[in-house]
C-alpha positions as CSV (number, residue, x, y, z in Angstrom):
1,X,4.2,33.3,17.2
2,X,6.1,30.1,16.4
3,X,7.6,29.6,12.7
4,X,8.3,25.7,11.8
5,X,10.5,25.2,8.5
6,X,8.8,24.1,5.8
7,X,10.5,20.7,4.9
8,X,11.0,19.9,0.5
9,X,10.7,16.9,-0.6
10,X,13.8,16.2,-3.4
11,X,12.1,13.2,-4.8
12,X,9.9,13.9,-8.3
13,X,6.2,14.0,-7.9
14,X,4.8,9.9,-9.1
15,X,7.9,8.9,-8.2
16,X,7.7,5.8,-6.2
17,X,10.2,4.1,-4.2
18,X,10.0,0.1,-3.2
19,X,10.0,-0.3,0.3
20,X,11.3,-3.6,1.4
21,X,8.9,-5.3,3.7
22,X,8.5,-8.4,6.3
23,X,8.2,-11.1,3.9
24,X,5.3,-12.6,6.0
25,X,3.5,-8.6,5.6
26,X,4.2,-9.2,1.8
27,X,2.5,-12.7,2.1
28,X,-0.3,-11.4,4.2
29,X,-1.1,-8.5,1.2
30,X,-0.7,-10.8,-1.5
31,X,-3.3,-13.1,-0.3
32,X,-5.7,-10.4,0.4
33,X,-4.8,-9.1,-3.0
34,X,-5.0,-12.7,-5.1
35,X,-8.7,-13.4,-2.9
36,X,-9.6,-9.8,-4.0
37,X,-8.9,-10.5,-7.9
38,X,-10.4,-14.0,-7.7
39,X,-13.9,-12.6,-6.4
40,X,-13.5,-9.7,-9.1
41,X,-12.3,-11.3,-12.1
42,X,-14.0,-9.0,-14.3
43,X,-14.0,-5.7,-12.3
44,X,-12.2,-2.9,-14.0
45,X,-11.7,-0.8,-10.9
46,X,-7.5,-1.6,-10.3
47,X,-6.4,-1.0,-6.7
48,X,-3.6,1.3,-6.0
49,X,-2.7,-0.9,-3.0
50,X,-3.3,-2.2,0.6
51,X,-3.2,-0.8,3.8
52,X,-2.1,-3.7,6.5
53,X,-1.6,-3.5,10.1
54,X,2.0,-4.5,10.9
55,X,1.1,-6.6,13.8
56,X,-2.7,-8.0,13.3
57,X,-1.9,-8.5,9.3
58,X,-5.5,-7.3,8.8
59,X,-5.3,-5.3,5.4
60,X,-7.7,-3.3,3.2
61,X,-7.7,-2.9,-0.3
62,X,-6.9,1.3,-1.2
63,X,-8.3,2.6,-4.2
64,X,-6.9,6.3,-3.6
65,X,-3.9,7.8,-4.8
66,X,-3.1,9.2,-1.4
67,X,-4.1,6.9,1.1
68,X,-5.0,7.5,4.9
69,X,-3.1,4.8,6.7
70,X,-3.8,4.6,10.8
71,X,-1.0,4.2,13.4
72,X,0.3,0.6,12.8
73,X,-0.3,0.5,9.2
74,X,2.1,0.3,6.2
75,X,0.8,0.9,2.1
76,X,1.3,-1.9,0.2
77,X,1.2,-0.9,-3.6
78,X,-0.1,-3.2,-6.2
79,X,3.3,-3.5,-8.2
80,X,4.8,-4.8,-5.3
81,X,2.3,-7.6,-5.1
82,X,1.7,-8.3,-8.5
83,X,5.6,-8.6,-9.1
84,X,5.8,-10.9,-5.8
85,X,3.0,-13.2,-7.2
């Protein structure tokens, strides 16, 4: 029987920490974002982010707290973007 450490996280729970990104990622994500809110004006459903491929820039909008990103993906979150725009 094999034991593996568990491993603590030290940061708070909601804490979040800015990730500095490829500006053109950042570009990408905020035009996926701006295109969302321009279709949606009046939606009241707020995304928590986007999930974009780092090579293929090909994002989707997250509307989870803890999102399910596939290999090759980074999480963009929406106060990222909206303080970019």
């Amino acid at each position: 029987m094999a034991y593996t450490p568990q491993i603590n996280d030290s940061r708070p729970q909601g804490m979040d920490s800015t990730i500095i990104l490829d500006p053109t990622l950042l570009r990408a994500a905020q035009r996926i974002y701006r295109t969302y809110c321009m279709l949606h004006p009046r939606n009241a459903k707020r995304p928590y982010g986007i999930a974009i491929h780092r090579k293929s820039y090909r994002g989707q909008l997250i509307f989870r707290h803890d999102p399910v990103l596939l290999p090759g993906e980074c999480f963009v979150p929406t106060k990222q973007l909206e303080v970019e725009i």
